[in-house]
C-alpha positions as protocol buffer text, in pm:
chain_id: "A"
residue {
  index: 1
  type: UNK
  ca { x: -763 y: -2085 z: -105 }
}
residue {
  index: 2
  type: UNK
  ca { x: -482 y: -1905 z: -224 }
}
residue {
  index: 3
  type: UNK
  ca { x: -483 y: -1547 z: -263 }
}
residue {
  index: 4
  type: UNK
  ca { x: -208 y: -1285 z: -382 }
}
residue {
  index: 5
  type: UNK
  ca { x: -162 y: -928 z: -290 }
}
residue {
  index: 6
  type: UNK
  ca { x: -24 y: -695 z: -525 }
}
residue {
  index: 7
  type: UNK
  ca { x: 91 y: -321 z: -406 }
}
residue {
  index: 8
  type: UNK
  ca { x: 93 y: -42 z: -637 }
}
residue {
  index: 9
  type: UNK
  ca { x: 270 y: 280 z: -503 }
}
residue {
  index: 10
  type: UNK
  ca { x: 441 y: 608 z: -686 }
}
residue {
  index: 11
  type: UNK
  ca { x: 756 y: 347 z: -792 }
}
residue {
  index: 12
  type: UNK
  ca { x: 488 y: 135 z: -970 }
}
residue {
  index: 13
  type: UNK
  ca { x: 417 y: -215 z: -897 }
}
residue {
  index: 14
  type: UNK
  ca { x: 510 y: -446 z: -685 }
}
residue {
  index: 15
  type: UNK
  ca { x: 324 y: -825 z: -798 }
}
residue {
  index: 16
  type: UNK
  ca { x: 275 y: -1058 z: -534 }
}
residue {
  index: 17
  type: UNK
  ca { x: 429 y: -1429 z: -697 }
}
residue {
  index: 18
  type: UNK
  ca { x: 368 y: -1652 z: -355 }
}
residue {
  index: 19
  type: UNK
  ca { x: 56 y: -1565 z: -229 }
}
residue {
  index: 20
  type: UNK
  ca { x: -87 y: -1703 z: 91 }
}
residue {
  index: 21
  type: UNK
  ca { x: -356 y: -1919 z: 201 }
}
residue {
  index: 22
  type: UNK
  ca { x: -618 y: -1811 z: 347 }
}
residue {
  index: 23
  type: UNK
  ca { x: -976 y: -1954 z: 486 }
}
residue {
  index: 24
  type: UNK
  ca { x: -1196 y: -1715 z: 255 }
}
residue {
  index: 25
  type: UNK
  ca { x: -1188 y: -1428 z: 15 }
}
residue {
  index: 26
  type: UNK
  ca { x: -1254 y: -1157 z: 322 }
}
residue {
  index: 27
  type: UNK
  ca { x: -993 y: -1246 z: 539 }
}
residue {
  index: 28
  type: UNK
  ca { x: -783 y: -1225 z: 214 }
}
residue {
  index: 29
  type: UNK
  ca { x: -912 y: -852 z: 180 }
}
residue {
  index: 30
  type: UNK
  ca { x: -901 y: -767 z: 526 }
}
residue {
  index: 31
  type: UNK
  ca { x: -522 y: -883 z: 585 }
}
residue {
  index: 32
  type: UNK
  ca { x: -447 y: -701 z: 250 }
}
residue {
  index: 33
  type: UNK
  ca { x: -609 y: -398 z: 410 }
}
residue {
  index: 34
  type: UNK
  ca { x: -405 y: -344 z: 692 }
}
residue {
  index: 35
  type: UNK
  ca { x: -96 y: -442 z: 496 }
}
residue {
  index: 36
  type: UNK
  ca { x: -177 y: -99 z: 324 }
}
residue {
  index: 37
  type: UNK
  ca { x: -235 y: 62 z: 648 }
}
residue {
  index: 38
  type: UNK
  ca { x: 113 y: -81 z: 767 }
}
residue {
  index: 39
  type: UNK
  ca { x: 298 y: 28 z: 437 }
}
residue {
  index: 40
  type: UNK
  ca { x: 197 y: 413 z: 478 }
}
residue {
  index: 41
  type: UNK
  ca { x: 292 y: 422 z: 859 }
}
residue {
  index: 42
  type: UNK
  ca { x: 631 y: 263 z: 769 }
}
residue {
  index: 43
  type: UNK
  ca { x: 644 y: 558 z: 477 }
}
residue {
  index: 44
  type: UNK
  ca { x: 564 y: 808 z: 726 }
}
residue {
  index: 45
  type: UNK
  ca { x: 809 y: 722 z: 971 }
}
residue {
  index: 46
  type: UNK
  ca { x: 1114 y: 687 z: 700 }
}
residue {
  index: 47
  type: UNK
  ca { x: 980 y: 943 z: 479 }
}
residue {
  index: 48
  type: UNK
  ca { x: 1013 y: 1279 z: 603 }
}
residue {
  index: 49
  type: UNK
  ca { x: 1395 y: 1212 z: 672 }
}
residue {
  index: 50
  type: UNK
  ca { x: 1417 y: 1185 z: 251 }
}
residue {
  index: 51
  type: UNK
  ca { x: 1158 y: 1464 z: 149 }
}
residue {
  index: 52
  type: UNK
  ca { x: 1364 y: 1753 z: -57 }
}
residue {
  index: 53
  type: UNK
  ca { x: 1283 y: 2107 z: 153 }
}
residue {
  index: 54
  type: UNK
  ca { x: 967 y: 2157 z: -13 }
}
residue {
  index: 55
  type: UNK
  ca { x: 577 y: 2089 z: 29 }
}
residue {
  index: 56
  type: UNK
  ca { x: 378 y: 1910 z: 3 }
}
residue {
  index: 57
  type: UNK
  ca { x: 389 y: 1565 z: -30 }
}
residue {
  index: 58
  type: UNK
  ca { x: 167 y: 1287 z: -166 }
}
residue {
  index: 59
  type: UNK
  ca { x: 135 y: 919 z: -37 }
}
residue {
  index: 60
  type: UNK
  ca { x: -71 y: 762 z: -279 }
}
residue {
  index: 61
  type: UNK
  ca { x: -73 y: 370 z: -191 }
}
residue {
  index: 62
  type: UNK
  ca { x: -324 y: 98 z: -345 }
}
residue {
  index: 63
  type: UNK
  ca { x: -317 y: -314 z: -306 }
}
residue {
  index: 64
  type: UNK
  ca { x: -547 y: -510 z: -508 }
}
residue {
  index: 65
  type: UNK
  ca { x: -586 y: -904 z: -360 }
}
residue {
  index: 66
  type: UNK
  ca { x: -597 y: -1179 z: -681 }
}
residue {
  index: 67
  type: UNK
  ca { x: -738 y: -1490 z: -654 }
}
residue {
  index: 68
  type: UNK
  ca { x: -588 y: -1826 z: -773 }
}
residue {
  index: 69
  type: UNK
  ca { x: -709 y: -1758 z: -1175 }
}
residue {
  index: 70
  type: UNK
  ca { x: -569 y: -1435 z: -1171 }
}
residue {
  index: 71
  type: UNK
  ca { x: -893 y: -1243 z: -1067 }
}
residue {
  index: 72
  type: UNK
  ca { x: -887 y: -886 z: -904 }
}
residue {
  index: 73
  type: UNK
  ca { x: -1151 y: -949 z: -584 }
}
residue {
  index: 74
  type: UNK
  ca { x: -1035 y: -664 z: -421 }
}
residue {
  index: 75
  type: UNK
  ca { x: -910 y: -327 z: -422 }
}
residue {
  index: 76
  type: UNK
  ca { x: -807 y: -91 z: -162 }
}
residue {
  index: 77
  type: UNK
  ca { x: -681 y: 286 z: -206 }
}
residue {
  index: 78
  type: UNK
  ca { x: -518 y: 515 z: 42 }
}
residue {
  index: 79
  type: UNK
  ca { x: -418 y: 849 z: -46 }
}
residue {
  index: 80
  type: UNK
  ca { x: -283 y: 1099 z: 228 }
}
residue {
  index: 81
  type: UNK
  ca { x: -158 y: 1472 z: 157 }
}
residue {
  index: 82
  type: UNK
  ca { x: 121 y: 1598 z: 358 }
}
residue {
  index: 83
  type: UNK
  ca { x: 198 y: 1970 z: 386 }
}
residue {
  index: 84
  type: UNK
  ca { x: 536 y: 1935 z: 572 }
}
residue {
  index: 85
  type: UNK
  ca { x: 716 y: 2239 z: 694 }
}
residue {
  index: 86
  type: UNK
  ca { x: 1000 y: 2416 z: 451 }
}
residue {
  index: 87
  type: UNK
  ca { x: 1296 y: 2330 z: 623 }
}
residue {
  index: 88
  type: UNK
  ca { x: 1428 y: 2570 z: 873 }
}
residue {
  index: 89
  type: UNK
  ca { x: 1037 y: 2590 z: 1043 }
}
């Protein structure tokens, strides 16, 4: 079955058109899952190197997984507070 996985971050949304097949509706959830966890790592690596000198930051990231009729069957939230150093520290 077809599934689509939509990412919602502080730019707003970010729809999934394509989708991808997959044997069930928990492997859908599960691969959307770390897809999350692999969006704020790749934040957190690039991030800090665009921060303005001030703290602290936010990461507030969310995908929801749709199924083929348009039907949320999923939702996973990750929110992370980062209290990076004023520059110069």
């Amino acid at each position: 079955m077809r599934y689509f996985t939509d990412f919602i971050d502080g730019q707003g949304l970010s729809r999934d058109d394509e989708g991808l097949d997959f044997v069930g509706e928990r492997e859908a959830c599960h691969s959307a899952a770390e897809a999350l966890v692999e969006a704020a790592h790749d934040l957190v690596r690039v991030r800090p190197r665009h921060l303005p000198a001030i703290a602290p930051a936010d990461l507030r990231l969310e995908a929801q997984v749709r199924d083929a009729t348009g039907r949320v069957v999923f939702r996973a939230r990750l929110a992370l507070d980062l209290d990076w150093p004023v520059a110069g520290d």
